[in-house]
N, C-alpha and C positions, 0 to 999 in steps of 0.2 A: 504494500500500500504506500502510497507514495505520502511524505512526511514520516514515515518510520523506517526510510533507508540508513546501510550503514553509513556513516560521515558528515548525518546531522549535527548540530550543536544538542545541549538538550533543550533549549528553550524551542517552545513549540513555534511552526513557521508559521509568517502572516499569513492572513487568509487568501490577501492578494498573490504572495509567494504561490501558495499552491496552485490557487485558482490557472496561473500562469504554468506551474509544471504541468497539468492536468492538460491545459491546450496542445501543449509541445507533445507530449505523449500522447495525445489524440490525432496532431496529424503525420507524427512519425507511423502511427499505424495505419492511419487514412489510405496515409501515400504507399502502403507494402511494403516498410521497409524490411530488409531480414539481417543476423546477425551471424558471423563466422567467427565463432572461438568466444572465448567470453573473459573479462577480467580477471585478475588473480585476485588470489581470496588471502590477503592480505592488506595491513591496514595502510599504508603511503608507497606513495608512485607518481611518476609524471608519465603522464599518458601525450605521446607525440604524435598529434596527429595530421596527414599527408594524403593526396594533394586538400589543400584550402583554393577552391576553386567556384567555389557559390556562396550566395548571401544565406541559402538555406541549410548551410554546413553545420552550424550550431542549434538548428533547431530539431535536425535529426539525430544529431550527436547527443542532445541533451533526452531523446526520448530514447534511443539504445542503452544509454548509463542507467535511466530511468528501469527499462527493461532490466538489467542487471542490478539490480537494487541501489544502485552509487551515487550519490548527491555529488555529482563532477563542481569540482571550483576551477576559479579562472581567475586571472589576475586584469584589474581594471586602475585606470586614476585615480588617486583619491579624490580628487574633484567631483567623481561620479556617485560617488558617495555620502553626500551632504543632503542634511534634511531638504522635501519628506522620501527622500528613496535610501535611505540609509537602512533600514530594517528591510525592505525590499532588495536591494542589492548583497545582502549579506546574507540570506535566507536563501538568496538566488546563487551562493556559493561561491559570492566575489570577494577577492581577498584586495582592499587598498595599498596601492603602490603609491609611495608620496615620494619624488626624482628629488626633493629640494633638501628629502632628511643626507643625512653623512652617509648612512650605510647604502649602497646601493639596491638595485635590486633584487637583484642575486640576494644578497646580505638578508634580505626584507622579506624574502618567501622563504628560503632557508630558516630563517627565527619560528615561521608561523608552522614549520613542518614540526620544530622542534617542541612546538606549545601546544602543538592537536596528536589527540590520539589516533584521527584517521583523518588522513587529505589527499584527493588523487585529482591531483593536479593537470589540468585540460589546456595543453598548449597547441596554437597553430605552428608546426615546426619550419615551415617555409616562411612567415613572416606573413606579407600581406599577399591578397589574393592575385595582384599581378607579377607576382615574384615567377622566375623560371623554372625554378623545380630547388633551387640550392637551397640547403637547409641553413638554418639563422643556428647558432649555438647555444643561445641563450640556454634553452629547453637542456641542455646537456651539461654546463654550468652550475643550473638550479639540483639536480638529478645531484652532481659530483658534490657540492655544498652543501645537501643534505642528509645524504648520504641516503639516498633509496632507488628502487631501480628504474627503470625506462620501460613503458608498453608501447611497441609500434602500433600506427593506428591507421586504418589504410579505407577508402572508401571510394565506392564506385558508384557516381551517378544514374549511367545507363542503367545497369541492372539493379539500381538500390538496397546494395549491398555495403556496409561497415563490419571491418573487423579487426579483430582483437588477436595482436602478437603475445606470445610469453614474453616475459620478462627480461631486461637485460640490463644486467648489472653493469654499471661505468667502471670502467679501471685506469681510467685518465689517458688513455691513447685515444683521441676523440677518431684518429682515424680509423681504426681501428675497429671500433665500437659504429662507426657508422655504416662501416661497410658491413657489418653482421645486419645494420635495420634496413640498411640500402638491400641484402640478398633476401631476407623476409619479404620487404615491401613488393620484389621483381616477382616472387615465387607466387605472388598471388596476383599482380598485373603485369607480366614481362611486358607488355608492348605500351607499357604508357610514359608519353616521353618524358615525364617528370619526374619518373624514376630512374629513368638511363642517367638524366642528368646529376642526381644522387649519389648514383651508383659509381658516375664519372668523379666528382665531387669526393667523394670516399676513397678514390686510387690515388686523385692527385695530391690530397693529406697523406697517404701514406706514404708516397714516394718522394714526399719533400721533405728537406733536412730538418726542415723546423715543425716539420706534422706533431 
């Protein structure tokens, strides 16, 4: 039932909070969506998820987690967070990012992994939706600084299809570590070109002196 997933706070969610998951899981099932593989059953993770290629990325993202019982969080502005969507935005699993404090961001999600008993953290790993396929680092960063592992997360428009990689632990070779999400992500779309580009993306870190 949705408000008794794992990774809620305890305080019970507004009503608009739910009202809201309730819509998103109603049209993730509308649309057919189906699910391959499912999360791991542990309590913190950065889930990366690849390509970010539609405005409706999030809202079937947020009804497969839904499916799997996980109050997915995301990291937003803190500006977004100011009354009256403060209780709203927080309920909705957004964690405030404030660029002006000292600690960075990295610094800022890592502290909040360290103060929740369950957080699985919902990054777009390419950045923004016109990026080429090259993955942004941050999501790998946050992962190494918190010390938890990484879920690939891969989704296909046409067939309306999302799914769920195992786990992979960072061992600070980022190239390394990529090219294991870049060979997951091909095994399940070889022919999408934003993973060749990944996949390219993960040789050329390895093969560089300073990978």
């Amino acid at each position: 039932m949705i408000g008794q997933e794992k990774g809620y706070s305890q305080r019970p969610p507004s009503p608009l909070s739910r009202l809201a998951r309730r819509i998103l899981l109603w049209l993730y099932r509308w649309k057919g969506w189906t699910l391959d593989g499912h999360l791991p059953d542990i309590p913190k993770y950065v889930i990366a998820g690849a390509p970010h290629s539609s405005n409706w990325d999030f809202v079937f993202f947020v009804g497969a987690t839904a499916e799997e019982g996980i109050q997915p969080n995301f990291m937003g502005k803190h500006t977004l967070f100011k009354w009256p969507l403060t209780r709203f935005m927080l309920d909705m699993g957004g964690i405030p990012i404030d660029r002006s404090k000292r600690a960075n961001a990295v610094e800022q999600v890592a502290a909040e992994f360290a103060r929740r008993d369950h957080l699985a953290l919902v990054i777009a790993a390419e950045g923004t939706r016109s990026n080429d396929g090259s993955w942004k680092s941050g999501f790998y960063h946050i992962a190494m600084a918190a010390g938890v592992p990484i879920v690939p997360t891969w989704v296909c428009n046409e067939r309306r299809i999302l799914g769920f990689g195992p786990p992979i632990a960072p061992t600070g070779d980022y190239g390394a570590d990529l090219s294991k999400i870049a060979a997951f992500m091909r095994s399940k779309l070889p022919d999408l070109e934003r993973y060749k580009v990944l996949e390219a993306q993960a040789r050329q870190l390895m093969e560089s002196p300073n990978g």
